[in-house]
VEXFI-248242 format. One record per residue: x, y, z of N, C-alpha, C in turn. Coordinates in pm, whole numbers, padded with zeros to 5 digits, always signed. Each point is the difference from the previous one (the first is absolute). Layout:
% VEXFI-248242
XYZXYZXYZ
...
% end
This chain:
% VEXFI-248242
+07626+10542+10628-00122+00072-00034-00006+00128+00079
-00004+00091-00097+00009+00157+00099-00182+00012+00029
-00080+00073+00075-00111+00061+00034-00035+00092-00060
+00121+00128-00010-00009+00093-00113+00019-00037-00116
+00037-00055-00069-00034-00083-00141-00108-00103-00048
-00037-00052+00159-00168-00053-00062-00102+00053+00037
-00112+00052-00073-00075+00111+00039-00081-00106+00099
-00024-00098-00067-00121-00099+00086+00030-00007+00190
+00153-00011+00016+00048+00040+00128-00045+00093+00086
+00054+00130-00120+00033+00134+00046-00174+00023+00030
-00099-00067-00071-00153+00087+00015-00032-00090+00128
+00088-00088+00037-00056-00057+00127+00094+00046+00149
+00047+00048+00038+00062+00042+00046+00003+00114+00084
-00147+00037+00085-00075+00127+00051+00013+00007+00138
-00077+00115+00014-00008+00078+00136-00031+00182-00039
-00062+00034+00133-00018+00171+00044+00028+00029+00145
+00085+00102-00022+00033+00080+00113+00045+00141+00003
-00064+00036+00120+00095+00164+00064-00132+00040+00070
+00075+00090+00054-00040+00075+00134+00014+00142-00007
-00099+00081+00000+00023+00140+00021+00053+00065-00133
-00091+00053-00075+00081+00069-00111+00107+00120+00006
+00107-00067-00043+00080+00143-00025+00124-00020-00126
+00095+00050-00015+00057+00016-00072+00095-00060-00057
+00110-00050-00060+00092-00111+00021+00116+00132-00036
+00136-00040+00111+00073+00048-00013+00168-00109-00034
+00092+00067-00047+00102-00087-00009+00033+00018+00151
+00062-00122+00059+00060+00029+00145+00155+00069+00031
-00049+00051+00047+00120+00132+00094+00027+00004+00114
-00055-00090+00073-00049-00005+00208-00078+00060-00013
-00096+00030-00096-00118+00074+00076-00110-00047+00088
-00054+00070+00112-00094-00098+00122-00137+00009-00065
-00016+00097-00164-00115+00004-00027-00089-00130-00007
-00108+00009-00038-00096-00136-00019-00022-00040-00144
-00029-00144-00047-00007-00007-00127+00070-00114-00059
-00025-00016-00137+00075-00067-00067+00095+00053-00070
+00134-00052+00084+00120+00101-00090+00118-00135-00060
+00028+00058-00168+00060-00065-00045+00164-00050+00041
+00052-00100+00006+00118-00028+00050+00099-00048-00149
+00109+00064+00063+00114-00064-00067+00064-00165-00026
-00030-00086-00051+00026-00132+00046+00125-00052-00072
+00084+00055-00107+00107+00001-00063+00007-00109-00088
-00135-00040-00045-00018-00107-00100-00073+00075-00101
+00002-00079-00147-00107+00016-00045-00108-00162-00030
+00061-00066+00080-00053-00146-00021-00166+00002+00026
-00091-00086-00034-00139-00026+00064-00008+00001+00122
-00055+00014+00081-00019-00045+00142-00145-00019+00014
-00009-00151+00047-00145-00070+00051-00007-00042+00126
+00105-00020+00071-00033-00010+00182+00047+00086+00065
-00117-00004+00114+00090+00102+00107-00033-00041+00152
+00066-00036+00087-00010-00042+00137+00087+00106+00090
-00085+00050+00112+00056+00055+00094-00035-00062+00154
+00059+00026+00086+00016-00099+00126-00027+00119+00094
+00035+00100-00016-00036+00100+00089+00000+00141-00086
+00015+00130+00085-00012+00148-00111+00131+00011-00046
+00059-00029+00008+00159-00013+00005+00058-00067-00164
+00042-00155+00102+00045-00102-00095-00108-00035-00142
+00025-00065-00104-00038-00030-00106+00047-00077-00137
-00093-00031-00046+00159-00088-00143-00112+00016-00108
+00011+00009-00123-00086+00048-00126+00090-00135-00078
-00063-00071-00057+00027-00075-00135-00073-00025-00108
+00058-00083-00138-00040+00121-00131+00130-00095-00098
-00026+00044-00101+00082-00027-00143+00090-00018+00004
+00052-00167-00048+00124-00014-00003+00107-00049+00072
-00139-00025+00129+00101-00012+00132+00029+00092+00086
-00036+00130+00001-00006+00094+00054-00013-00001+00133
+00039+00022+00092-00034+00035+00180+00088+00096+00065
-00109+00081+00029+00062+00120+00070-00034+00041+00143
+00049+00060+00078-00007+00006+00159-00021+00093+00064
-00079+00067+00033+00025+00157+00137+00003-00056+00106
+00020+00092+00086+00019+00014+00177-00067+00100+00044
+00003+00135-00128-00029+00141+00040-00196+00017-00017
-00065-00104-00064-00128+00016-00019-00008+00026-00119
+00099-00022-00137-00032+00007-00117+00075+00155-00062
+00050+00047+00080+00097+00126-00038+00084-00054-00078
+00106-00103+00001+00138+00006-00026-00068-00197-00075
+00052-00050-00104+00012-00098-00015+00124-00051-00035
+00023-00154+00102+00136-00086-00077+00011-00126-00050
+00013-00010-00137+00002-00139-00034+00074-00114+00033
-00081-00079+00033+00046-00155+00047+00081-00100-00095
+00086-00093+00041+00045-00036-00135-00097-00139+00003
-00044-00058-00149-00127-00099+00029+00020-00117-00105
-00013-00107+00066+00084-00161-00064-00059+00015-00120
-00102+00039-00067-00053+00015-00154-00020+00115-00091
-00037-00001-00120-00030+00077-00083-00133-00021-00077
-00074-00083+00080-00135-00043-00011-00096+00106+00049
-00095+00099-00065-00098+00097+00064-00085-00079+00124
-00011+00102+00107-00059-00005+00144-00093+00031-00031
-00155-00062+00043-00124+00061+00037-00025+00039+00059
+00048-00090+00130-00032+00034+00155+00113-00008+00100
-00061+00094+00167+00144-00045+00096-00054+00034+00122
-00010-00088+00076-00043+00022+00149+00127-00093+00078
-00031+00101+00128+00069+00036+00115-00091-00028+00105
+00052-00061+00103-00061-00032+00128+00044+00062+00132
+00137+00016-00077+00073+00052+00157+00143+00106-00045
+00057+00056+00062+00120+00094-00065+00058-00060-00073
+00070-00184+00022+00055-00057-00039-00041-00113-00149
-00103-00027+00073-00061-00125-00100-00118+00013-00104
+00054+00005-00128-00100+00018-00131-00002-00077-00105
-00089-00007-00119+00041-00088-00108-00043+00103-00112
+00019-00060-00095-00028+00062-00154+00004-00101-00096
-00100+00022-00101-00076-00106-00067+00022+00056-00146
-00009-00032-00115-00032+00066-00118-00016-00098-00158
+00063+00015-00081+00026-00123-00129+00055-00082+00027
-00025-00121-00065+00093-00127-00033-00034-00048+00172
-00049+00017+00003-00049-00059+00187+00112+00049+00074
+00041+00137-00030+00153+00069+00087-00079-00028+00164
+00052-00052+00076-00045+00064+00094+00130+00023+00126
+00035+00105+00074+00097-00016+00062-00025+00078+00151
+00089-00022+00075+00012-00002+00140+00105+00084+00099
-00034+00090+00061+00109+00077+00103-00045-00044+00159
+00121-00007+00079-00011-00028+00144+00059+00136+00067
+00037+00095-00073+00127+00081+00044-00043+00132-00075
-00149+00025-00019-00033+00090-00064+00025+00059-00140
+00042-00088-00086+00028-00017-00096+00153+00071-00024
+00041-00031+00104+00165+00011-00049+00046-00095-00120
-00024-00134+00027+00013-00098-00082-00179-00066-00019
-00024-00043-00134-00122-00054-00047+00106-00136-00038
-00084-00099-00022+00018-00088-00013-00099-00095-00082
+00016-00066-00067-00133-00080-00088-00037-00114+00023
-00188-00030+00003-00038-00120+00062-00033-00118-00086
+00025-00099+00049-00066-00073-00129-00116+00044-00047
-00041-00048-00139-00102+00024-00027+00009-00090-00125
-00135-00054-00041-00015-00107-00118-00096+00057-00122
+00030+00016-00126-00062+00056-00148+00029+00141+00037
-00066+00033-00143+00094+00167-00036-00108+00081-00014
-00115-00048+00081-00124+00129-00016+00021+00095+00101
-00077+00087+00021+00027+00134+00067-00063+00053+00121
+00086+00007+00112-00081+00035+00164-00043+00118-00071
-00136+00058+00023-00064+00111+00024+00002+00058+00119
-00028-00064+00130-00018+00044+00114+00053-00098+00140
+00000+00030+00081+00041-00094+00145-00013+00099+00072
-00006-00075+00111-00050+00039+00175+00031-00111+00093
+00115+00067+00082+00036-00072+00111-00035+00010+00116
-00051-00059+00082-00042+00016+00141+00143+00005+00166
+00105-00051-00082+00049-00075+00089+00135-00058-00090
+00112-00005+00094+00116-00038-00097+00000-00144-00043
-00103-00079+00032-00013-00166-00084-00106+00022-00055
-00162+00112+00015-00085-00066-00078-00032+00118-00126
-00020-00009-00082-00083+00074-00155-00064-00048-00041
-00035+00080-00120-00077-00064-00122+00046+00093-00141
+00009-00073-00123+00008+00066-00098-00073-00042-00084
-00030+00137-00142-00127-00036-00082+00066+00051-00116
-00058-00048-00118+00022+00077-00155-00044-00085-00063
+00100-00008-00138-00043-00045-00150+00007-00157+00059
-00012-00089+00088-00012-00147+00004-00065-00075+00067
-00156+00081+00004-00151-00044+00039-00052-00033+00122
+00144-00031+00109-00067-00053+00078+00095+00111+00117
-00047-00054+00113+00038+00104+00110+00139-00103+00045
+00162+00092+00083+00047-00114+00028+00078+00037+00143
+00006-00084+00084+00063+00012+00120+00067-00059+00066
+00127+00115+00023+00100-00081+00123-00057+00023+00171
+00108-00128+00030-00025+00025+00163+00144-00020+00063
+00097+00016-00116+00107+00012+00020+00117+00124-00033
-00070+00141+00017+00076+00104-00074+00019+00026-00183
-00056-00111-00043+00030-00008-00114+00074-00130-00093
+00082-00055+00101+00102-00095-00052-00114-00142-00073
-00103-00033+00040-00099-00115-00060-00123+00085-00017
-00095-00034-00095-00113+00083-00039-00121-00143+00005
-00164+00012+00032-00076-00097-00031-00115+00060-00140
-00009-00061-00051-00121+00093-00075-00146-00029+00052
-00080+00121+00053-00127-00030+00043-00078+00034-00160
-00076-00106+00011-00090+00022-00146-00135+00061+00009
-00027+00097-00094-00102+00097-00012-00121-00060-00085
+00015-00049-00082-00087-00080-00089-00058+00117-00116
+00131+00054-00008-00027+00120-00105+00100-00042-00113
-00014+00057-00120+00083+00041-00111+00072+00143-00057
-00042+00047+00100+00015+00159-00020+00138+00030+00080
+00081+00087+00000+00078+00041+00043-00001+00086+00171
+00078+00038+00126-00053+00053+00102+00110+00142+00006
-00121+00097+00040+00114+00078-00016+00031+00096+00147
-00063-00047+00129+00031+00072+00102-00020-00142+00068
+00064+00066+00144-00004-00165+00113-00021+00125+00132
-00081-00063+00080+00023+00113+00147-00069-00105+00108
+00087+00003+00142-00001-00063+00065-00007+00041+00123
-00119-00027+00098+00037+00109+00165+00025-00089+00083
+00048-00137+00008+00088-00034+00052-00011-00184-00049
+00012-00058+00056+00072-00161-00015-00123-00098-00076
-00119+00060+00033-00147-00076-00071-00080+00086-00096
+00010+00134+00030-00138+00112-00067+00103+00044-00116
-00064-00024-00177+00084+00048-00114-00089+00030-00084
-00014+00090-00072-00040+00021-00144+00113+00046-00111
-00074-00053-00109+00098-00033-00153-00124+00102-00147
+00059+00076-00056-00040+00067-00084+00021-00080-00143
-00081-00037-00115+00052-00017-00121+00001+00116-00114
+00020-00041-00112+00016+00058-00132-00150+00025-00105
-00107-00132+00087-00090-00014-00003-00092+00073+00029
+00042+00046+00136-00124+00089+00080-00037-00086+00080
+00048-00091+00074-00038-00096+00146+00101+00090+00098
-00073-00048+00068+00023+00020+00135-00066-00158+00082
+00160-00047+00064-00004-00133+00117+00042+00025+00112
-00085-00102+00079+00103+00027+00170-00006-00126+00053
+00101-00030+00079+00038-00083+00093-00037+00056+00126
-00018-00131+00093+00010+00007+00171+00059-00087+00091
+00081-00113-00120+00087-00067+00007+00132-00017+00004
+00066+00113-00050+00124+00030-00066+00005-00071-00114
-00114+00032-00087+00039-00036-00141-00025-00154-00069
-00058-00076+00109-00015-00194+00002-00125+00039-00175
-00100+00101+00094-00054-00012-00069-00074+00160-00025
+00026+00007-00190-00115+00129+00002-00088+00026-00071
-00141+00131+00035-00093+00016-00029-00054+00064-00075
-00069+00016-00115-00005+00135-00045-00103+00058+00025
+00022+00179+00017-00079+00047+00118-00079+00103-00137
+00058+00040-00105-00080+00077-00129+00076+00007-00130
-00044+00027-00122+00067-00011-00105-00073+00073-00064
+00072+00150-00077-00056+00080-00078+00030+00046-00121
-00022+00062-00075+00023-00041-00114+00144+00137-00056
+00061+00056+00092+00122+00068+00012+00121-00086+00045
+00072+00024-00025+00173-00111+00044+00000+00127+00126
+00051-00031+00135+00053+00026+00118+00108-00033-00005
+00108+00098+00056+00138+00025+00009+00000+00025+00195
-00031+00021+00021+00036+00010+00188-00120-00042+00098
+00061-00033+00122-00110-00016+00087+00102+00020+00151
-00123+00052+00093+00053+00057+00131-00082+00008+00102
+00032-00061+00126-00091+00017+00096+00094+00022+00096
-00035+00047+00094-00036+00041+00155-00007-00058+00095
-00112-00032-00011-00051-00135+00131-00063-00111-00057
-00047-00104+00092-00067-00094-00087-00139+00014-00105
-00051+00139+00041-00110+00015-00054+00001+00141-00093
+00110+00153-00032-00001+00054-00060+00113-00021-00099
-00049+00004-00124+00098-00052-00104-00067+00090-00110
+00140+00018-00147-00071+00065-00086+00083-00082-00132
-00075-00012-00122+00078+00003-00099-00002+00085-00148
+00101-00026-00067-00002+00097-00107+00067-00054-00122
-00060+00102-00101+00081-00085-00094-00049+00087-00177
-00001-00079-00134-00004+00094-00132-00138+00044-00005
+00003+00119-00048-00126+00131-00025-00028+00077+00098
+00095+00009+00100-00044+00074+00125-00095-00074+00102
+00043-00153+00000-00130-00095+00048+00053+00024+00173
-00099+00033+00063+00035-00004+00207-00104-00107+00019
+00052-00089+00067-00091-00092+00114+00018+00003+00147
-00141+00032+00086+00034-00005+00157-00096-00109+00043
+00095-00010+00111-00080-00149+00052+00018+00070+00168
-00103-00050+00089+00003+00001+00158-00059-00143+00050
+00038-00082-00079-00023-00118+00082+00078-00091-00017
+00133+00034-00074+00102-00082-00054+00009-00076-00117
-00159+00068-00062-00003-00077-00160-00087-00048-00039
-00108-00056+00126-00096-00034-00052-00116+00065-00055
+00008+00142-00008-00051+00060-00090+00102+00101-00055
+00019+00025-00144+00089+00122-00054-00041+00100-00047
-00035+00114+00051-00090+00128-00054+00090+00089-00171
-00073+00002-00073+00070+00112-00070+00009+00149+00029
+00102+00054-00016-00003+00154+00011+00062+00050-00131
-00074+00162-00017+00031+00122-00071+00133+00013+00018
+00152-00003-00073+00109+00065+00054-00009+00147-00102
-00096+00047-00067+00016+00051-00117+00133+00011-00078
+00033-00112-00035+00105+00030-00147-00058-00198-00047
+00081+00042-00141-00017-00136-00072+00145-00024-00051
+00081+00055+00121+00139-00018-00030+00018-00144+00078
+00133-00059-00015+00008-00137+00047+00084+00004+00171
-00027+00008+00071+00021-00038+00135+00125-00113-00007
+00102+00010+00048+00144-00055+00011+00008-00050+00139
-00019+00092+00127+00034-00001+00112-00083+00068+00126
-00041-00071+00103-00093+00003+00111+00079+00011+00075
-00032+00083+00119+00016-00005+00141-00077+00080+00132
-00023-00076+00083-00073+00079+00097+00116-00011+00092
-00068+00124+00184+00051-00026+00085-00069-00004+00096
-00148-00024-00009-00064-00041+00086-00166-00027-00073
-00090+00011+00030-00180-00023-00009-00024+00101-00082
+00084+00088-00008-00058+00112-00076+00098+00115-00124
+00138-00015+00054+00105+00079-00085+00026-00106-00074
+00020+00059-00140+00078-00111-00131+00001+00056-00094
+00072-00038-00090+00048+00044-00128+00011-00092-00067
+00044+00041-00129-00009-00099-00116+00042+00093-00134
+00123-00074-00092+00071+00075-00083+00008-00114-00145
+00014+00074-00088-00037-00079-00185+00086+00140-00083
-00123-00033-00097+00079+00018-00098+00055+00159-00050
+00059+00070-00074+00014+00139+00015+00052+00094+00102
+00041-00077+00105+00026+00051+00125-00099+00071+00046
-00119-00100+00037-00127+00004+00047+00028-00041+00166
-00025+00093+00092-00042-00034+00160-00141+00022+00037
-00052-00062+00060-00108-00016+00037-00050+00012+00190
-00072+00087+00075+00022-00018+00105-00148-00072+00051
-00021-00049+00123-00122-00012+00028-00005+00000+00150
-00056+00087+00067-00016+00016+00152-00153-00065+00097
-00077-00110-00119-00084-00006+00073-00044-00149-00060
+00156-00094+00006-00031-00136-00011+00004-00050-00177
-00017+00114-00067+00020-00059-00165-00191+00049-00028
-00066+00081+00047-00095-00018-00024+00009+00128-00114
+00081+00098-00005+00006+00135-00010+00192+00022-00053
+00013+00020-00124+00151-00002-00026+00013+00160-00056
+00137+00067+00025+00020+00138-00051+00162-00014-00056
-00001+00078-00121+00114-00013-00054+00099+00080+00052
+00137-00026+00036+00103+00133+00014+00097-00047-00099
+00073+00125+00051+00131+00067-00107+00102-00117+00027
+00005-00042-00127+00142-00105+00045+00149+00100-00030
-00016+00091-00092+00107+00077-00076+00042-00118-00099
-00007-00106-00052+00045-00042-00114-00092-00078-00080
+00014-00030-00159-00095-00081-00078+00064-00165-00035
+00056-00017+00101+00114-00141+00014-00123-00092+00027
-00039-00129-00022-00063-00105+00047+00031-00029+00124
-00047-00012+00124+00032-00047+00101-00042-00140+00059
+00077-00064+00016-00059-00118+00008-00008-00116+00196
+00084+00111+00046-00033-00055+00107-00019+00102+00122
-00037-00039+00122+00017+00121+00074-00037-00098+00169
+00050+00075+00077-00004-00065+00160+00023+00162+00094
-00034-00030+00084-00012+00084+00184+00021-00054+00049
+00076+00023+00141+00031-00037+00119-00082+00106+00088
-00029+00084-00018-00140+00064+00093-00041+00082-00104
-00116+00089+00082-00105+00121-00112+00117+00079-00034
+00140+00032+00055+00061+00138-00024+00122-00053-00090
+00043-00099-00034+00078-00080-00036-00036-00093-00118
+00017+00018-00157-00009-00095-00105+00081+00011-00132
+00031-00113-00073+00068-00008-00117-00086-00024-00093
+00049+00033-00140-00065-00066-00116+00103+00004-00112
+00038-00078-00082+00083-00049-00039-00039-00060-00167
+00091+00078-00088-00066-00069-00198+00086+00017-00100
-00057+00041-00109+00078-00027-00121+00126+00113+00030
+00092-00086-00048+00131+00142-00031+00098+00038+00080
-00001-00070+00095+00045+00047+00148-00054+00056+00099
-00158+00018-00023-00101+00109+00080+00032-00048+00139
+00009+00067+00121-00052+00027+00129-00034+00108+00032
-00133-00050+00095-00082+00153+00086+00009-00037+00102
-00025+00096+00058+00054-00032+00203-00153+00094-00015
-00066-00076+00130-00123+00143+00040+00041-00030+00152
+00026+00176+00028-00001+00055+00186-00097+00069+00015
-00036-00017+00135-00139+00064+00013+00035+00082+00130
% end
């Protein structure tokens, strides 16, 4: 099942971001600021993107796709990758240790920075949307098979924690071994304080949510189809709506602290917000590509990553 071929996916699948309007340039070394387009030598999809520091990075995407910098997104090199099953997602914990998730329950594994990937078990042929690892034994992964599911073994055995939903999940985020929230297709929003024994639902609206992201235990935001933003400062138990002005669909969230974040959808839509999500401003992405995911490693430092082979690097 591709994402870009099911719209019902693709409209769930959000976020806004950027910082500072300016211009998008193709990259050259320039120290300017901005979102500047990169060369990535694909034309495959790309739906994940994990970076570990300003530096290192890996983007995965269609087909099996995984690709690597060192340089901060200047130069990309492809990985060779045990499938031909499309990637949703790919997080990294450490230089060395990452996974990647996508169709047919692909889900696979590097110790060595993805010199070599490797594939984990995994049982039925529905589709990781998302995962988040804390730690090289513990995760969680979510998608098309209702319930939330977790190792405490790197991957190699999975448990299923049950949601008591029918709906599909399409983000997982975790700030460390007990505190989690899970996004659906629905428009819920759940959290754990358990690691997952057991979860809650904290709101349900009548938009499908594609991302969710927090901070600390108490600033969190989510997003998701029509340009929908939710902020929370108490970890959920209340979810405020906000104005992002567009009724475009939100793909991809990220903050880097209480107050900087972004969030990127559809059209090669960025979104910035400097004062918590209360207040969003559009910048220049330079392309009309769907973007569907996007991450920072600080305010001066971020990716976003979509249809076609797209990458943007923003330097600040």
């Amino acid at each position: 099942m591709k994402r870009w071929e099911i719209p019902l996916v693709i409209s769930f699948l959000l976020q806004a971001l950027a910082l500072f309007s300016c211009s998008v340039r193709t990259d050259s070394n320039s120290k300017e600021s901005g979102w500047i387009l990169q060369s990535s030598g694909t034309t495959a999809n790309l739906s994940g993107v994990a970076f570990v520091n300003n530096q290192k990075g890996w983007v995965a995407g269609e087909k099996g796709t995984i690709l690597h910098t060192e340089d901060g997104g200047k130069t990309w090199i492809r990985q060779e990758s045990p499938t031909r099953d499309d990637l949703f997602s790919v997080d990294f914990i450490d230089e060395r240790t990452g996974w990647a998730g996508g169709a047919r329950k692909a889900l696979l594994r590097t110790e060595d920075g993805g010199r070599s990937w490797s594939k984990q078990p995994q049982e039925g042929d529905q589709t990781i949307l998302d995962l988040d690892f804390i730690d090289p034994e513990h995760g969680w992964v979510v998608g098309t098979f209702q319930d939330v599911q977790k190792t405490s073994t790197g991957g190699s055995q999975w448990e299923t924690q049950s949601t008591a939903s029918t709906f599909n999940w399409t983000s997982v985020f975790f700030l460390g071994p007990q505190v989690g929230w899970a996004t659906s297709m629905r428009g819920d929003i759940i959290r754990t304080v358990d690691g997952g024994k057991r979860w809650i639902g904290q709101i349900r609206i009548i938009h499908p949510l594609a991302k969710i992201h927090f901070v600390d235990a108490e600033h969190g935001w989510a997003a998701g189809a029509g340009g929908t933003v939710l902020t929370t400062v108490d970890g959920g138990k209340n979810w405020t709506p906000r104005i992002s002005g567009t009724t475009k669909d939100l793909w991809g969230l990220a903050f880097v602290d209480q107050a900087v974040g972004w969030a990127v959808g559809e059209g090669g839509l960025i979104l910035l917000t400097t004062d918590g999500g209360r207040r969003w401003r559009q910048e220049a992405s330079g392309t009309v590509e769907d973007l569907w995911n996007v991450t920072f490693s600080d305010a001066a430092h971020g990716w976003a990553v979509g249809h076609g082979g797209t990458i943007l690097r923003y330097v600040r």
